[in-house]
PDBQT receptor file of N, H, CA, C and O in Angstrom, charges set to zero:
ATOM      1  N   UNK A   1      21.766  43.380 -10.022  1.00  0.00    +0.000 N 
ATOM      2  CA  UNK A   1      22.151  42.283  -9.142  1.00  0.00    +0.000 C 
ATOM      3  C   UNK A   1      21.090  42.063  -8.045  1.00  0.00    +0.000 C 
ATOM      4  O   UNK A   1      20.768  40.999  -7.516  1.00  0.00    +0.000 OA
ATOM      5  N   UNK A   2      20.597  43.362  -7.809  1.00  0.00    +0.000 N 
ATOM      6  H   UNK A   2      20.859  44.227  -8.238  1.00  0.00    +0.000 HD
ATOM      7  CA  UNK A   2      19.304  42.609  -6.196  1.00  0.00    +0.000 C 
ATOM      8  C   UNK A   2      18.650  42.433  -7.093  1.00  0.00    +0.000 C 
ATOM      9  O   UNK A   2      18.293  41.376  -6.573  1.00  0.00    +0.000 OA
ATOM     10  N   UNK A   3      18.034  42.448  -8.127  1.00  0.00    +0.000 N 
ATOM     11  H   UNK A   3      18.324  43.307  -8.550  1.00  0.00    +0.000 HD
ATOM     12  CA  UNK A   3      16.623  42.667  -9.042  1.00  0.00    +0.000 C 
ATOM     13  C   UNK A   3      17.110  41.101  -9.185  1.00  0.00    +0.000 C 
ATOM     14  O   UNK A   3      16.089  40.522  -8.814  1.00  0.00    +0.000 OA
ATOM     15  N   UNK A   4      17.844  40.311  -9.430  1.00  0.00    +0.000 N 
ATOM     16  H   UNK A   4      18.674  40.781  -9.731  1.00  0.00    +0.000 HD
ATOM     17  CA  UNK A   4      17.875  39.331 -10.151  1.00  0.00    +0.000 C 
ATOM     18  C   UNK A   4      18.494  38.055  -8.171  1.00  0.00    +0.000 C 
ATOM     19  O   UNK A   4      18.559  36.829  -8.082  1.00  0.00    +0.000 OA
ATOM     20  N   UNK A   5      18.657  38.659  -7.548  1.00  0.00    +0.000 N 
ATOM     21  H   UNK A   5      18.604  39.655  -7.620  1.00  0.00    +0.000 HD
ATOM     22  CA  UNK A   5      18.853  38.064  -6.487  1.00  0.00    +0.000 C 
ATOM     23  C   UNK A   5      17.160  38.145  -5.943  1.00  0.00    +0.000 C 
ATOM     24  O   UNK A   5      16.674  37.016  -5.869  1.00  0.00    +0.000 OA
ATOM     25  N   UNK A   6      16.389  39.045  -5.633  1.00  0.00    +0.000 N 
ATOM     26  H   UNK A   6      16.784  39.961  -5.693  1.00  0.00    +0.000 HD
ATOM     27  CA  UNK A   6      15.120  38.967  -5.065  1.00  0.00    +0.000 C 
ATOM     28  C   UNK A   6      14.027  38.183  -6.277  1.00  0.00    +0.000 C 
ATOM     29  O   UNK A   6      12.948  37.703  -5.929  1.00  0.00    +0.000 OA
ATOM     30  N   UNK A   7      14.485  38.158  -7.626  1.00  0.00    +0.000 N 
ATOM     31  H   UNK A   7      15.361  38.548  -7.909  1.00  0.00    +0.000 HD
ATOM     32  CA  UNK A   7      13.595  37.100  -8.110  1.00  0.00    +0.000 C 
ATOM     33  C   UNK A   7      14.370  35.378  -8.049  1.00  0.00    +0.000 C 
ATOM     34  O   UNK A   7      13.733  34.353  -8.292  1.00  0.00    +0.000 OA
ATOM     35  N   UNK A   8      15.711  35.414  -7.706  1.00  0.00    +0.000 N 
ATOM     36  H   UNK A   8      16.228  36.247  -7.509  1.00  0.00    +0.000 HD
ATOM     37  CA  UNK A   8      15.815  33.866  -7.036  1.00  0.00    +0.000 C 
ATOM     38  C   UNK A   8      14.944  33.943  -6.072  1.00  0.00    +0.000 C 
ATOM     39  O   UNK A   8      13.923  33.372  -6.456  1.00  0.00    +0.000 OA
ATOM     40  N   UNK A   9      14.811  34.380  -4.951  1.00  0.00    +0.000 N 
ATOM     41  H   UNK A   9      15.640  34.844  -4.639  1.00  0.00    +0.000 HD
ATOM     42  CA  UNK A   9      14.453  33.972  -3.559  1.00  0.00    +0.000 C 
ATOM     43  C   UNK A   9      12.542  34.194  -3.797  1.00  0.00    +0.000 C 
ATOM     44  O   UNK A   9      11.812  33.834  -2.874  1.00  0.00    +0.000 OA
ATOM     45  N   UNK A  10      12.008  34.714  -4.911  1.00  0.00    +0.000 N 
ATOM     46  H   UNK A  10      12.601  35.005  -5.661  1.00  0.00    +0.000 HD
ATOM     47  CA  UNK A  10      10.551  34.430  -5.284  1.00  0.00    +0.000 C 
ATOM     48  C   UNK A  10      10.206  33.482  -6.140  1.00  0.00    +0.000 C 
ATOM     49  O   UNK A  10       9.058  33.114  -6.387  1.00  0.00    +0.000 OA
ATOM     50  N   UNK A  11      11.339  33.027  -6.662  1.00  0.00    +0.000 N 
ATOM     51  H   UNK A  11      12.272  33.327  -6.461  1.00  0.00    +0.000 HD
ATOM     52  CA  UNK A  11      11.266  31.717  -7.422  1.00  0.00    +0.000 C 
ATOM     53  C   UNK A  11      11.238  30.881  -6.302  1.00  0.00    +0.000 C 
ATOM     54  O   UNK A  11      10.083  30.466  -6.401  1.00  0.00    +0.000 OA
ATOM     55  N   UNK A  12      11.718  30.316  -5.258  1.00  0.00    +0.000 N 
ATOM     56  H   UNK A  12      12.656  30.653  -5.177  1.00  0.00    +0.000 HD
ATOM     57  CA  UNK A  12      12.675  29.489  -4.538  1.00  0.00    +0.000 C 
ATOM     58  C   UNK A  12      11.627  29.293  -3.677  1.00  0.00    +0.000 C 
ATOM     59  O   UNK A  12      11.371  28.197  -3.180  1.00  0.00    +0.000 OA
ATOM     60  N   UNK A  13      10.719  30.762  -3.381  1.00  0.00    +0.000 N 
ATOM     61  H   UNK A  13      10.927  31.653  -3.785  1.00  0.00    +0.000 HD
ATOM     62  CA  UNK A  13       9.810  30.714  -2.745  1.00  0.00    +0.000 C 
ATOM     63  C   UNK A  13       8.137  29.594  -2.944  1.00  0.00    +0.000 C 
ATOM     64  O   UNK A  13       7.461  28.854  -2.230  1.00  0.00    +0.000 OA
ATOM     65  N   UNK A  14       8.128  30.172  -4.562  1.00  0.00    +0.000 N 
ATOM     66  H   UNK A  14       8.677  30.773  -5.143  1.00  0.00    +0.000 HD
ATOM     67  CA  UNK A  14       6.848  29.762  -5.511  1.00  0.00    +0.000 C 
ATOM     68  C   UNK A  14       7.185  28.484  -5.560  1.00  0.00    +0.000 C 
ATOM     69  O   UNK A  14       6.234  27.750  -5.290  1.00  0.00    +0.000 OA
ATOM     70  N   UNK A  15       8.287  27.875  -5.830  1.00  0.00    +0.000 N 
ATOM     71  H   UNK A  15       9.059  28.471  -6.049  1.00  0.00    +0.000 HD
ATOM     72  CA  UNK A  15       8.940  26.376  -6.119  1.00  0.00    +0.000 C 
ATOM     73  C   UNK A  15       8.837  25.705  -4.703  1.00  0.00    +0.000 C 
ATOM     74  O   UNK A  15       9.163  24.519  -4.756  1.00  0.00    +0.000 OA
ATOM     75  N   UNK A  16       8.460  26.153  -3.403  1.00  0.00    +0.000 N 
ATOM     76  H   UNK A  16       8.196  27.116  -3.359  1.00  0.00    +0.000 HD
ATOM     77  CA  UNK A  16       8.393  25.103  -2.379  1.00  0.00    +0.000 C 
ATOM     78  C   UNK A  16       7.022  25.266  -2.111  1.00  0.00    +0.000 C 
ATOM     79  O   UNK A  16       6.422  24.363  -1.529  1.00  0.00    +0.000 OA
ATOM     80  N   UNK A  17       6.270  26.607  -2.560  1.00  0.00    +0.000 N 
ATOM     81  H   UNK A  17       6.757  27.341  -3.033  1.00  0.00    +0.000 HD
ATOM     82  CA  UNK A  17       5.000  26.636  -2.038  1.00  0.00    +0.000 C 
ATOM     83  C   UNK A  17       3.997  25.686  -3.354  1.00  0.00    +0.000 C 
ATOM     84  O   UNK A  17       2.876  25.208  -3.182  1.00  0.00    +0.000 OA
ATOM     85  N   UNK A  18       4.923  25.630  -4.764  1.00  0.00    +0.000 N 
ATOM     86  H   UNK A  18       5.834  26.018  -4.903  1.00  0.00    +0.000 HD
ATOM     87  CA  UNK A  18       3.947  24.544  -5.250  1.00  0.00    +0.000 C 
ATOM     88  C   UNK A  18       4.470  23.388  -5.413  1.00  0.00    +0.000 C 
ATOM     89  O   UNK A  18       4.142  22.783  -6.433  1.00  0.00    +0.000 OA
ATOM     90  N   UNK A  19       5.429  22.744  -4.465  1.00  0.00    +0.000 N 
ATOM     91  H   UNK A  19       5.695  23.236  -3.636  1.00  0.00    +0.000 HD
ATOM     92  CA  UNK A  19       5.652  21.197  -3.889  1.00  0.00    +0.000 C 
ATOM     93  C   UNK A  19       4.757  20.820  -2.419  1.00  0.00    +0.000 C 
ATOM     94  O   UNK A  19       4.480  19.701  -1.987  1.00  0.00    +0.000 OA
ATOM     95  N   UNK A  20       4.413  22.217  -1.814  1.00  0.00    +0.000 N 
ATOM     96  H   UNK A  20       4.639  23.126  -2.165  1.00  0.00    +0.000 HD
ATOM     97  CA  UNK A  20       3.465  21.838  -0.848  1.00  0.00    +0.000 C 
ATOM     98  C   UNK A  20       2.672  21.625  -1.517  1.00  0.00    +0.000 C 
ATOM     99  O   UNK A  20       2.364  20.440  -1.644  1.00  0.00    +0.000 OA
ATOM    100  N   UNK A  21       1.884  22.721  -2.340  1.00  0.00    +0.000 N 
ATOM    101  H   UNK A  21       2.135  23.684  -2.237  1.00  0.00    +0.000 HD
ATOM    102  CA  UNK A  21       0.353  22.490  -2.674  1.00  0.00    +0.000 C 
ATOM    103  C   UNK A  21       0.609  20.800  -3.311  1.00  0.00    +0.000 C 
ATOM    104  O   UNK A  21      -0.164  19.916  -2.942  1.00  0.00    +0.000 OA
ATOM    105  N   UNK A  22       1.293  20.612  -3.887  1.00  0.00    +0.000 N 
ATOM    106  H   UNK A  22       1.922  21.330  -4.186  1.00  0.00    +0.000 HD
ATOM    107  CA  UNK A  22       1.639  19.107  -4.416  1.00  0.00    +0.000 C 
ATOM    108  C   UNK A  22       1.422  17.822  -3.265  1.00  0.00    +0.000 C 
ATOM    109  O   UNK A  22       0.803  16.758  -3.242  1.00  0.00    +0.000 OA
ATOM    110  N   UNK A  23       2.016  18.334  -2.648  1.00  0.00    +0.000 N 
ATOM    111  H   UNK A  23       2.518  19.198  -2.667  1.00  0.00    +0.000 HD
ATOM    112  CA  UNK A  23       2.350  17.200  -2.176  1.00  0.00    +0.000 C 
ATOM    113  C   UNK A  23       0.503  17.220  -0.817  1.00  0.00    +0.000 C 
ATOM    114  O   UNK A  23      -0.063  16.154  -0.578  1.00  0.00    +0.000 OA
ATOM    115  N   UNK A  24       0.162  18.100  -0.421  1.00  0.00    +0.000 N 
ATOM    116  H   UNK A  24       0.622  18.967  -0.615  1.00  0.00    +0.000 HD
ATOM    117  CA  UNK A  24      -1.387  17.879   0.094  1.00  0.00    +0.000 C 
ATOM    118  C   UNK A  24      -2.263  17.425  -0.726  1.00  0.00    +0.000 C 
ATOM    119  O   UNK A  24      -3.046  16.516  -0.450  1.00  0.00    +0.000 OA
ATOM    120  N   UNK A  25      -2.200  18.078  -1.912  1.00  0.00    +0.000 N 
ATOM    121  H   UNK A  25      -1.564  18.817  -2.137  1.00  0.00    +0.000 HD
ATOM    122  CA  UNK A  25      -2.876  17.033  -2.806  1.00  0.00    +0.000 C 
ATOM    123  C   UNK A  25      -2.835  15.792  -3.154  1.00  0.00    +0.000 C 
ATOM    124  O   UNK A  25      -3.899  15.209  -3.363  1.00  0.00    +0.000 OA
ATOM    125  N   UNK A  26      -1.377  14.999  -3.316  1.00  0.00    +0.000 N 
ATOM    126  H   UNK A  26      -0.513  15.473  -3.146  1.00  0.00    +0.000 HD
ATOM    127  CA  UNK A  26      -1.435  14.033  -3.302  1.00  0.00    +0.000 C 
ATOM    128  C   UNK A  26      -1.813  13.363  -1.875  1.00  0.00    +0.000 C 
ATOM    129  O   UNK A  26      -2.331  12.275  -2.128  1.00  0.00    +0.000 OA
ATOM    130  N   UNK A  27      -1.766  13.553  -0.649  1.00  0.00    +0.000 N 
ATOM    131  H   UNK A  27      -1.345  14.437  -0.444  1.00  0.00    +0.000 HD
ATOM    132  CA  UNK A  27      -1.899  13.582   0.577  1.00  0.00    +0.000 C 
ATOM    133  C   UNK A  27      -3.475  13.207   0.613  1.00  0.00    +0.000 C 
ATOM    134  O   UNK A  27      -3.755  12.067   0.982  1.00  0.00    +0.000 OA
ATOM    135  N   UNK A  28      -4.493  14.064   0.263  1.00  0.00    +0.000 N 
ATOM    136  H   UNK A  28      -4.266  14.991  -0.037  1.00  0.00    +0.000 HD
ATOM    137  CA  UNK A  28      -5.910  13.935  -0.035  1.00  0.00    +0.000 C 
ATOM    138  C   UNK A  28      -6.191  13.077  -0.278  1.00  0.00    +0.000 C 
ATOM    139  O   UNK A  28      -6.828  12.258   0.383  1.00  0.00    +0.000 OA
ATOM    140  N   UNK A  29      -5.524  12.976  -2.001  1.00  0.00    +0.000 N 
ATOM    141  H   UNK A  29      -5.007  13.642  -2.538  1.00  0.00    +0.000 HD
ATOM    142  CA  UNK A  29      -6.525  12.015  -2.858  1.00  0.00    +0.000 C 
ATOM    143  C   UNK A  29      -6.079  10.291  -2.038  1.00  0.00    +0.000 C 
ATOM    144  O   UNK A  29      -6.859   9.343  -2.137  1.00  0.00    +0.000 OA
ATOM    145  N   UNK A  30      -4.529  10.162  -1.164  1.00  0.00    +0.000 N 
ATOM    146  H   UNK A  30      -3.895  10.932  -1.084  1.00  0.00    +0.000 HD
ATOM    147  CA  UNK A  30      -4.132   9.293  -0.739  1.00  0.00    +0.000 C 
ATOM    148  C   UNK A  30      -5.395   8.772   0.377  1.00  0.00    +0.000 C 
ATOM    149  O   UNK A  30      -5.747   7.623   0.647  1.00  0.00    +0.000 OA
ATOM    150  N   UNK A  31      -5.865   9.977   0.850  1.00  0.00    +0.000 N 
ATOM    151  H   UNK A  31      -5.578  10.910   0.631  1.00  0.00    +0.000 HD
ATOM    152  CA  UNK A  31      -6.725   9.789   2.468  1.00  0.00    +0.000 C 
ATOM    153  C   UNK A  31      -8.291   9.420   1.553  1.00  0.00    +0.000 C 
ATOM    154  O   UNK A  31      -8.988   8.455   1.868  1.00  0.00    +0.000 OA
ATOM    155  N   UNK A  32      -8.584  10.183   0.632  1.00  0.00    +0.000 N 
ATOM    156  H   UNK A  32      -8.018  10.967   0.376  1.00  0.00    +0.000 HD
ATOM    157  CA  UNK A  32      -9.541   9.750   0.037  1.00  0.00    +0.000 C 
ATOM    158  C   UNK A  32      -9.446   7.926  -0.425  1.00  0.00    +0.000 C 
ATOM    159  O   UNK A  32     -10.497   7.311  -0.246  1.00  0.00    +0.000 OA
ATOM    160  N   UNK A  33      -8.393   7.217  -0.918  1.00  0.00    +0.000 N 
ATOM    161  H   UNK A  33      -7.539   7.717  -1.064  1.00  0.00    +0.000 HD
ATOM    162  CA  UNK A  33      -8.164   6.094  -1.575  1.00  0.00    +0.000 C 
ATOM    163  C   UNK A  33      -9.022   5.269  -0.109  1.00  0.00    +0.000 C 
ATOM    164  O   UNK A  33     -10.047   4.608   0.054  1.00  0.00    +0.000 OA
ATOM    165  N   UNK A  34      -7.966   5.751   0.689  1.00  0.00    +0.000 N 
ATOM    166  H   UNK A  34      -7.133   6.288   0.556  1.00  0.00    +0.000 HD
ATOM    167  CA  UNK A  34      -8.213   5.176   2.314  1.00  0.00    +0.000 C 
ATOM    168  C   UNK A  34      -9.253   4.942   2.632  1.00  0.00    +0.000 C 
ATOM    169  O   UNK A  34      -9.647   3.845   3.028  1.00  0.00    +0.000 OA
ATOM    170  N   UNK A  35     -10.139   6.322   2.472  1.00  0.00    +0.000 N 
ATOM    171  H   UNK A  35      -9.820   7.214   2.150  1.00  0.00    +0.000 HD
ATOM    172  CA  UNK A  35     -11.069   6.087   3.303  1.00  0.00    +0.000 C 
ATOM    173  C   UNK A  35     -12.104   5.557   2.422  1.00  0.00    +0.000 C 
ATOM    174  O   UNK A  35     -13.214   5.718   2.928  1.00  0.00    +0.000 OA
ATOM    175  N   UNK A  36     -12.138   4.935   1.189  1.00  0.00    +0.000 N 
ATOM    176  H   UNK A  36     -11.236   4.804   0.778  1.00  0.00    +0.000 HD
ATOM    177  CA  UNK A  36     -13.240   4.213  -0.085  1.00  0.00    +0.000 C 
ATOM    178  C   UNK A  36     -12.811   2.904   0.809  1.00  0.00    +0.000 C 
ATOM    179  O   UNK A  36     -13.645   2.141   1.297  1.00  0.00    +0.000 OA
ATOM    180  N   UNK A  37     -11.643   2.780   0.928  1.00  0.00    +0.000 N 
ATOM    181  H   UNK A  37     -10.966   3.400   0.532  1.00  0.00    +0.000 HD
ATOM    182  CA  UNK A  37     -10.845   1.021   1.268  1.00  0.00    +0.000 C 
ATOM    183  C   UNK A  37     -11.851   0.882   2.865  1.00  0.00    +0.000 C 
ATOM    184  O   UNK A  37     -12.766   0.080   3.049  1.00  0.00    +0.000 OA
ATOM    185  N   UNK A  38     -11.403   1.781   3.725  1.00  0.00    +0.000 N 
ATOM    186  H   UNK A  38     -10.659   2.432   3.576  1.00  0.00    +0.000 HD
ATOM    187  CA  UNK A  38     -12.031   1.134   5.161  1.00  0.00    +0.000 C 
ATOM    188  C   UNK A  38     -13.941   1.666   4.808  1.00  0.00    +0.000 C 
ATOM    189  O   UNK A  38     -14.823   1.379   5.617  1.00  0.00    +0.000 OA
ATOM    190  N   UNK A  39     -14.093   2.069   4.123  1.00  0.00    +0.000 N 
ATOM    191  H   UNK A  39     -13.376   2.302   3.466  1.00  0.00    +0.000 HD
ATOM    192  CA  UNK A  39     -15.874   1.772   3.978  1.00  0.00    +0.000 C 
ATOM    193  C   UNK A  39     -16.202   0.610   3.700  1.00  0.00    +0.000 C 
ATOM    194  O   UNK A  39     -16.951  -0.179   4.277  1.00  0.00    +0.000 OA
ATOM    195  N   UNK A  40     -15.535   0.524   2.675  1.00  0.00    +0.000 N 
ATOM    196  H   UNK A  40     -14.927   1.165   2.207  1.00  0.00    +0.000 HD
ATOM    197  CA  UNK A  40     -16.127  -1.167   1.896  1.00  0.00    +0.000 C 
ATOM    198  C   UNK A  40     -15.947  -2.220   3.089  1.00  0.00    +0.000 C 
ATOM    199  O   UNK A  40     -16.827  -2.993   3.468  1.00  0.00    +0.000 OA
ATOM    200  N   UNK A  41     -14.605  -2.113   3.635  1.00  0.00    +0.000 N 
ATOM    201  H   UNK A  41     -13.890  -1.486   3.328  1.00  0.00    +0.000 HD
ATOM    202  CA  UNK A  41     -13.855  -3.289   4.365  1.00  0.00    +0.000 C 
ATOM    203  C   UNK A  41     -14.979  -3.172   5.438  1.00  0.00    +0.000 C 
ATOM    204  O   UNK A  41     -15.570  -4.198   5.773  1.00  0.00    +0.000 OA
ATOM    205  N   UNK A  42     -15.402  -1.600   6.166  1.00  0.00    +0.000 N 
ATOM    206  H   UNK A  42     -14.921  -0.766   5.894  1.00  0.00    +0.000 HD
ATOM    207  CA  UNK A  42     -16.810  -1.933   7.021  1.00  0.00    +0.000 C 
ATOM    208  C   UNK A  42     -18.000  -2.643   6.498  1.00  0.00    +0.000 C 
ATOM    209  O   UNK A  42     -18.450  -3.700   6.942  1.00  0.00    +0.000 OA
ATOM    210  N   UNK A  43     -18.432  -1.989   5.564  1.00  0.00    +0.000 N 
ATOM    211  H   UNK A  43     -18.066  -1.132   5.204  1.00  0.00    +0.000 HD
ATOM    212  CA  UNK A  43     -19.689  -2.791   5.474  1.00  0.00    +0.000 C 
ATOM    213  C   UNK A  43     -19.691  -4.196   4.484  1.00  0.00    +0.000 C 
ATOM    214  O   UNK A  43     -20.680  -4.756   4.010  1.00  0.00    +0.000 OA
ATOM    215  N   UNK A  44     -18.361  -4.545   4.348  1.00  0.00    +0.000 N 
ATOM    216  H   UNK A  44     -17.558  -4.090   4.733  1.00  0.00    +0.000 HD
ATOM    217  CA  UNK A  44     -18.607  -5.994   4.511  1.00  0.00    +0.000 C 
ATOM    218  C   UNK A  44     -18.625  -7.092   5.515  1.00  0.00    +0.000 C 
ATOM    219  O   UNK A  44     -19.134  -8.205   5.645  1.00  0.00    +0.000 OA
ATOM    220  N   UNK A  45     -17.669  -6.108   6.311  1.00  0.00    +0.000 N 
ATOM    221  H   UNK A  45     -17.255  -5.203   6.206  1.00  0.00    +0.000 HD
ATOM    222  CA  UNK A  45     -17.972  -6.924   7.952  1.00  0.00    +0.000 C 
ATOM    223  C   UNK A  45     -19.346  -6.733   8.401  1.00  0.00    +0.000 C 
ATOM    224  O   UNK A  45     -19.810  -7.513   9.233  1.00  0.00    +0.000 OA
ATOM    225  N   UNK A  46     -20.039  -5.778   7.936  1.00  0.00    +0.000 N 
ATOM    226  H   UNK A  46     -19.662  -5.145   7.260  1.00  0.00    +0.000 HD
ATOM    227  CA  UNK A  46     -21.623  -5.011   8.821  1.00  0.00    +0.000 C 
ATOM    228  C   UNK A  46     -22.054  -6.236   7.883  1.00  0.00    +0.000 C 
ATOM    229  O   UNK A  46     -22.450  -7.175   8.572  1.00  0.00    +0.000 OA
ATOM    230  N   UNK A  47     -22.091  -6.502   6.467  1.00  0.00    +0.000 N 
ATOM    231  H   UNK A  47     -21.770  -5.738   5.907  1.00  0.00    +0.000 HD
ATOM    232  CA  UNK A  47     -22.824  -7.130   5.831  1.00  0.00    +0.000 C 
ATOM    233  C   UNK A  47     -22.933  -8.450   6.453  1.00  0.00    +0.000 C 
ATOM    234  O   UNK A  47     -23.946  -8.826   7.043  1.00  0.00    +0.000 OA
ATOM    235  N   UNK A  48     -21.639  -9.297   6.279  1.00  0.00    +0.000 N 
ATOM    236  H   UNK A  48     -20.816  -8.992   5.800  1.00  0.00    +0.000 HD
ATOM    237  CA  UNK A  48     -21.592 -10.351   6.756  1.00  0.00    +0.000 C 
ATOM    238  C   UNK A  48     -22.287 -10.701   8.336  1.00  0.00    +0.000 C 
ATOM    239  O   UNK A  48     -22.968 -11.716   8.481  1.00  0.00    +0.000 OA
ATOM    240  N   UNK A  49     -22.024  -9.717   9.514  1.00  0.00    +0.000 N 
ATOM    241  H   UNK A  49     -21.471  -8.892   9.396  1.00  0.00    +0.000 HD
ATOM    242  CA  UNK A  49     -22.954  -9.584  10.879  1.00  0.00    +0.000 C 
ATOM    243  C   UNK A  49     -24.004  -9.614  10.494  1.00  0.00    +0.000 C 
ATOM    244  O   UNK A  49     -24.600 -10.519  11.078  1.00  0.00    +0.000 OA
ATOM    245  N   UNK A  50     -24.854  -8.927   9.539  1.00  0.00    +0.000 N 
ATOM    246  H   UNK A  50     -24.370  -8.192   9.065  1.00  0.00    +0.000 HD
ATOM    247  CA  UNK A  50     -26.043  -9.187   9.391  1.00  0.00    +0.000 C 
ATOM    248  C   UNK A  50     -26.178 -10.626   9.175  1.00  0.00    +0.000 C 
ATOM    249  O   UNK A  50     -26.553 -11.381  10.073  1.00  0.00    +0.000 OA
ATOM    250  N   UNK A  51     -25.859 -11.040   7.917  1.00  0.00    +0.000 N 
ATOM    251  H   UNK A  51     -25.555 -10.427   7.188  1.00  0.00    +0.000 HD
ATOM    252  CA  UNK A  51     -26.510 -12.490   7.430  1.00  0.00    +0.000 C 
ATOM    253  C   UNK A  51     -25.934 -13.432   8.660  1.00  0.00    +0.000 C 
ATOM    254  O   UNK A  51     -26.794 -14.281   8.892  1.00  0.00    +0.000 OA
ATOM    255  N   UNK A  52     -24.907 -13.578   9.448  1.00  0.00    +0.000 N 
ATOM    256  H   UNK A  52     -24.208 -12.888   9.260  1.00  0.00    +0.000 HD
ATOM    257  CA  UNK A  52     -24.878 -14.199  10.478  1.00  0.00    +0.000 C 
ATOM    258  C   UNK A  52     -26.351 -13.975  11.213  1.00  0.00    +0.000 C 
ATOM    259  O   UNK A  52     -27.287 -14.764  11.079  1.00  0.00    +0.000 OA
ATOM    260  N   UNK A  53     -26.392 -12.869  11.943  1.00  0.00    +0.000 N 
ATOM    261  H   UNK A  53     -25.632 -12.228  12.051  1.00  0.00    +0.000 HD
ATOM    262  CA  UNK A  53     -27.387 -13.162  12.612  1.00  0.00    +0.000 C 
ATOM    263  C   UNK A  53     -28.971 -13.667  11.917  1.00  0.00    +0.000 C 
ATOM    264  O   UNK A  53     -29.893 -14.339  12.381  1.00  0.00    +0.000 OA
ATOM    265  N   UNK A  54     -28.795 -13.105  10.831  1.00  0.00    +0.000 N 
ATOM    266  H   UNK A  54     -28.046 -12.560  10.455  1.00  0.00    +0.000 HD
ATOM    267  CA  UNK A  54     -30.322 -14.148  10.022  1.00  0.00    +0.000 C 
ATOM    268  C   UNK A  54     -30.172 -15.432  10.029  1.00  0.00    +0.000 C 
ATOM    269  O   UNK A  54     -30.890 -16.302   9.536  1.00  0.00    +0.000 OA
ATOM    270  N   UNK A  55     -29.298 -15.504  10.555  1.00  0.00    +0.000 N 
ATOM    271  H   UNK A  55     -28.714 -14.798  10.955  1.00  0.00    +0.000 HD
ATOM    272  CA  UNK A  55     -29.052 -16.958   9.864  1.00  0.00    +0.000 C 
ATOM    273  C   UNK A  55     -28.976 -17.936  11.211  1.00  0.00    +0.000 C 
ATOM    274  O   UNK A  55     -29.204 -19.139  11.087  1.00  0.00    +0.000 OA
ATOM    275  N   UNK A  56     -28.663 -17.389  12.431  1.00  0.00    +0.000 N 
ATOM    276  H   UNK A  56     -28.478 -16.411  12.531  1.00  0.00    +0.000 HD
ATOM    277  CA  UNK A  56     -29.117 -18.036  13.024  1.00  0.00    +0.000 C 
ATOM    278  C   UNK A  56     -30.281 -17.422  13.855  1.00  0.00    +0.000 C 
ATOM    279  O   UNK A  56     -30.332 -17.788  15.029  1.00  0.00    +0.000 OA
ATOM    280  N   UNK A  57     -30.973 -16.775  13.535  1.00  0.00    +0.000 N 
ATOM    281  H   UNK A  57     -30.932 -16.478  12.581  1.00  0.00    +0.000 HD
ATOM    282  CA  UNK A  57     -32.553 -16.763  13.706  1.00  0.00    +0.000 C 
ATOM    283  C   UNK A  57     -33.285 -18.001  12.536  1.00  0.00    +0.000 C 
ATOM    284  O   UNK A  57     -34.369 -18.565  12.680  1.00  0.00    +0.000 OA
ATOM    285  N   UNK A  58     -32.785 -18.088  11.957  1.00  0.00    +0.000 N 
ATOM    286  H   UNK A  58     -31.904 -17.629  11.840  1.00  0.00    +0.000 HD
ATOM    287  CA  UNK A  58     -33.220 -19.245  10.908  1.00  0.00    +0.000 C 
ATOM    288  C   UNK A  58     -33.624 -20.297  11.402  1.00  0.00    +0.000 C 
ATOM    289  O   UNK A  58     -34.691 -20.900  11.520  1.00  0.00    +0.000 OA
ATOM    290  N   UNK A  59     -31.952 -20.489  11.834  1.00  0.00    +0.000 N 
ATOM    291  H   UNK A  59     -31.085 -20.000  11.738  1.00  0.00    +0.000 HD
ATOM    292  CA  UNK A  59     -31.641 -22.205  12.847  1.00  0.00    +0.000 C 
ATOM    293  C   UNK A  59     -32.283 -22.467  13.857  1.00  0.00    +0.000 C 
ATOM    294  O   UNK A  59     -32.596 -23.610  14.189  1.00  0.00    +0.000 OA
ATOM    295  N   UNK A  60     -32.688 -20.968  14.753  1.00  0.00    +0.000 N 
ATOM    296  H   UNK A  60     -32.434 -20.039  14.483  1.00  0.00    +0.000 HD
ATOM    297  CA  UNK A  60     -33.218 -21.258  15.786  1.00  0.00    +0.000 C 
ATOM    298  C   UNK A  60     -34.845 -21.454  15.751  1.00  0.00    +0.000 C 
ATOM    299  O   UNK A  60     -35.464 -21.826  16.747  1.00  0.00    +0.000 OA
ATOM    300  N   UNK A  61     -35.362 -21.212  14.709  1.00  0.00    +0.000 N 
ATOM    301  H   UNK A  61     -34.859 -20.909  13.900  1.00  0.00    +0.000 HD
ATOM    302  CA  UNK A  61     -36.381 -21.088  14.709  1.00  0.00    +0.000 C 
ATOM    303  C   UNK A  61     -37.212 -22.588  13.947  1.00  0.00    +0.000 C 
ATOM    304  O   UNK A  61     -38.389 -22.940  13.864  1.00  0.00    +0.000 OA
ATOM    305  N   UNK A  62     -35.978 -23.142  13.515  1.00  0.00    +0.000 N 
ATOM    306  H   UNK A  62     -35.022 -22.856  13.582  1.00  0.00    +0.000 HD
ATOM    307  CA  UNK A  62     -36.424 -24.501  12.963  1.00  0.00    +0.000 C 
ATOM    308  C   UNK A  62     -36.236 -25.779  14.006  1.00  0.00    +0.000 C 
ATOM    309  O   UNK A  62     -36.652 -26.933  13.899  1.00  0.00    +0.000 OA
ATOM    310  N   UNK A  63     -35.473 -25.164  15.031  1.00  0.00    +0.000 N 
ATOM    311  H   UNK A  63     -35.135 -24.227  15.119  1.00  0.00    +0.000 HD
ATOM    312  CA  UNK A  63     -35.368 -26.346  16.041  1.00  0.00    +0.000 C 
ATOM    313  C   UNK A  63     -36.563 -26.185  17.250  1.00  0.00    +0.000 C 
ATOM    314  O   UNK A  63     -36.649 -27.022  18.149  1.00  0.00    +0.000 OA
TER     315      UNK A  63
């Protein structure tokens, strides 16, 4: 009866410690998704600031 009561409570144990490891992992790869999304979303704003400002060095330089 303890032999079979102390392997519930190491089961019970292993079963929340691999819903953590679960669930940080999914946690990661979530922060990873994130952080691909706000790179791009930067350097298309950086991109676009650039060609703005070429662009009116362009204008200004033709008037």
């Amino acid at each position: 009866m303890k032999t079979q009561l102390f392997k519930a409570l190491l089961d019970s144990h292993a079963s929340e410690h691999g819903a953590r490891m679960t669930a940080m992992n999914k946690a990661t790869d979530n922060a990873g998704e994130m952080l691909k999304e706000l790179r791009l979303s930067y350097n298309k704003a950086r991109q676009a600031a650039i060609t703005n400002e070429i662009l009116e060095i362009v204008a200004e330089r033709k008037h």
